[in-house]
C-alpha positions as CSV (number, residue, x, y, z in Angstrom):
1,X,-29.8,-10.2,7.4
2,X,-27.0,-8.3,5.4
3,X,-23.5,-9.5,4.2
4,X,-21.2,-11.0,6.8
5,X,-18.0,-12.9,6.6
6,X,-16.8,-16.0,8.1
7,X,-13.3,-17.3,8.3
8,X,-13.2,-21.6,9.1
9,X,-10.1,-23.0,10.4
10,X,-9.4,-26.5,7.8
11,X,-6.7,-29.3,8.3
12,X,-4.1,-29.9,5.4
13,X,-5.7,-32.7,4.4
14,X,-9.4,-30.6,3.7
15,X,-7.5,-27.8,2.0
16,X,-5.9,-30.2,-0.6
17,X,-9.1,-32.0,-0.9
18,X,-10.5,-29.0,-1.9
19,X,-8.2,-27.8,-4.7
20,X,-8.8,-31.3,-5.9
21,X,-12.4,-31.0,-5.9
22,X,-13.6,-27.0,-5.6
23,X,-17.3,-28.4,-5.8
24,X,-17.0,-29.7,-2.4
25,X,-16.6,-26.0,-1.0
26,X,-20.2,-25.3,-1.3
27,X,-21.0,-28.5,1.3
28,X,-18.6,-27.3,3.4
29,X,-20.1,-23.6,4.0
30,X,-23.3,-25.0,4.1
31,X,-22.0,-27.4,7.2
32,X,-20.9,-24.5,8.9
33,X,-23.6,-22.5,8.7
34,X,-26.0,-24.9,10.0
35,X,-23.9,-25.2,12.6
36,X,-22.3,-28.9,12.1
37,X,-18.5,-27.7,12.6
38,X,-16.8,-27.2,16.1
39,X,-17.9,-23.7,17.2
40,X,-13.7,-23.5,17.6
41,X,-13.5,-23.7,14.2
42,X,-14.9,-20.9,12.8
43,X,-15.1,-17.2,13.3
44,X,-18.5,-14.6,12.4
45,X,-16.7,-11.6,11.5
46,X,-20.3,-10.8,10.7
47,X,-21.0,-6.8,9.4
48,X,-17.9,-5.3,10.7
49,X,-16.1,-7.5,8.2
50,X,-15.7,-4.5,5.7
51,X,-14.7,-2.3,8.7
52,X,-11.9,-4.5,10.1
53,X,-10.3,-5.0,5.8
54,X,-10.2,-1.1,6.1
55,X,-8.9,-0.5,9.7
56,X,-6.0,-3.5,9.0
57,X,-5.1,-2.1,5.4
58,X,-3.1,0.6,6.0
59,X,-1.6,1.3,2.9
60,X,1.4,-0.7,3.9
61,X,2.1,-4.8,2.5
62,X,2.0,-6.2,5.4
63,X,0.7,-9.7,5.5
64,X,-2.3,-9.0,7.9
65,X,-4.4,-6.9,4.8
66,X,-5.2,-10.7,3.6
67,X,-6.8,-11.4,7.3
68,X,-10.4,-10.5,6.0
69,X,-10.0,-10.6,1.9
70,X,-7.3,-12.5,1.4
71,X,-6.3,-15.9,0.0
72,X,-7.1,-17.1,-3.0
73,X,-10.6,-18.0,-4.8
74,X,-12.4,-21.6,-4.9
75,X,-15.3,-22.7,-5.6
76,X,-18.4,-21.5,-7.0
77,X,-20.2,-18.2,-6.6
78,X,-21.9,-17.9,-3.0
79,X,-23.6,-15.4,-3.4
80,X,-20.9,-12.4,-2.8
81,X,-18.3,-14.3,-5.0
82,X,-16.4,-17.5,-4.7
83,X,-15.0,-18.5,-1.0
84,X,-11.2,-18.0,-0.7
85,X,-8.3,-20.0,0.9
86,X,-5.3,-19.4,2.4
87,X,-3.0,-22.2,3.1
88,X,-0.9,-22.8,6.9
89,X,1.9,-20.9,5.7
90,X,-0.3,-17.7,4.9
91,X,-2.3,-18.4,8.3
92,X,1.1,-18.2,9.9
93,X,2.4,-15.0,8.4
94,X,-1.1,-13.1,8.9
95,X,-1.3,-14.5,12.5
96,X,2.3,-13.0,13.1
97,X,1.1,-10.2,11.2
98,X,-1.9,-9.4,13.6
99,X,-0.2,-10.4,16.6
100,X,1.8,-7.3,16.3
101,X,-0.9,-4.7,16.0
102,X,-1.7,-4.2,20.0
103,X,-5.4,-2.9,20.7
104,X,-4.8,0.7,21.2
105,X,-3.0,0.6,17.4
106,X,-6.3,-0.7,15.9
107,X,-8.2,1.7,17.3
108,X,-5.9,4.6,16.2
109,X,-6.3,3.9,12.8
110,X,-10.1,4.2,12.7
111,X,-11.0,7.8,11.4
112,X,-15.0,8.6,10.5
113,X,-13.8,9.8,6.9
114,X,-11.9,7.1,6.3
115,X,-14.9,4.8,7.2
116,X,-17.6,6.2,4.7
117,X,-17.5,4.0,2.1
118,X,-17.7,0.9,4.5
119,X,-20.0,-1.8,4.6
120,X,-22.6,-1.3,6.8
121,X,-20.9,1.6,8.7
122,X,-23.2,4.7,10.1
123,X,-21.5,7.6,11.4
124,X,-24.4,8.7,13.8
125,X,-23.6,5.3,15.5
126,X,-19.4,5.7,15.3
127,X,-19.5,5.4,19.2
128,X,-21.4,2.6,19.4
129,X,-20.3,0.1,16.2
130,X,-16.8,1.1,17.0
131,X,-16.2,-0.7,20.8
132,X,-17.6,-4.1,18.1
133,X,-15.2,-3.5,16.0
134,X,-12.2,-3.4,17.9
135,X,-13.3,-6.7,20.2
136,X,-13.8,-8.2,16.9
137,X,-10.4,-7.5,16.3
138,X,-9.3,-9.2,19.6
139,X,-11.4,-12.3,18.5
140,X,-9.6,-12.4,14.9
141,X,-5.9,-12.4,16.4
142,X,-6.8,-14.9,18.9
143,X,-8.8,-17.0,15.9
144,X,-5.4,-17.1,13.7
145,X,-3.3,-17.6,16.3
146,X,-5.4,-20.8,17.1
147,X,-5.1,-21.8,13.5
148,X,-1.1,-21.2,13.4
149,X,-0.6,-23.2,16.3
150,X,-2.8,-26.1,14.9
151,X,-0.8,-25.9,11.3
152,X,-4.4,-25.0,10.0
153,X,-5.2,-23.7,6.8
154,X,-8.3,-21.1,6.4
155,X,-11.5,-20.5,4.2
156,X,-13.0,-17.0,3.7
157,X,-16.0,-16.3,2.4
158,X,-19.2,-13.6,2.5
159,X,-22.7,-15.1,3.2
């Protein structure tokens, strides 16, 4: 199956629920995995995870390096570490972030050497995991601009 990461759109109210009571993060994964969330609400980033953190940190601060591995940790251990947060105001500033890297600047930044040490990444198959990769991409913007829009806040986590 591999390592994948999912991002889950969550109302105010949920997020301060769950810095009241981290225990209830572990539920809440487990509800979206077995599918009992809106499909809306939640994003597979699944292997190309490690591959979109690398394209979208390009050695500069912009708030859009927190789109994959950002936020903050809660919770328990699931498996590849604890789930992490981020609340509307960060959704906002990565979604703004994003928003401003167009399609054909993505794909400039991906480079074979660069992408060696990636999760899951195979450079006999560069041509074909990279068209995933950059759709992925599309999905993501489109994902936190949803979540700006709705005031949401965000989980992140690695299943």
């Amino acid at each position: 199956m591999g390592m994948t990461a999912n991002l889950l759109k969550i109302s105010k109210g949920k997020l301060s629920e769950l810095h009241s009571d981290p225990s209830l993060i572990g539920a809440l994964v487990m509800d979206t995995i077995q599918g009992n969330v809106e499909a809306s609400d939640c994003l597979d980033l699944y292997k190309s995870w490690n591959a979109l953190h690398v394209l979208l940190d390009d050695g500069e601060s912009g708030a859009e390096v927190d789109a994959v591995m950002g936020g903050t940790p809660i919770g328990e251990d699931l498996g590849y570490g604890p789930a992490r947060v981020l609340d509307e105001q960060e959704v906002a500033k990565i979604s703004m972030g994003v928003a401003n890297i167009t399609k054909s600047d993505f794909e400039s930044r991906f480079d074979v050497d660069k992408m060696q040490d990636v999760y899951s990444f195979h450079p006999e198959d560069a041509e074909d995991e990279w068209p995933v990769s950059s759709d992925l991409f599309e999905e993501m913007k489109k994902f936190y601009a949803s979540a700006a829009e709705q005031t949401c806040g965000m989980i992140l986590y690695l299943v």
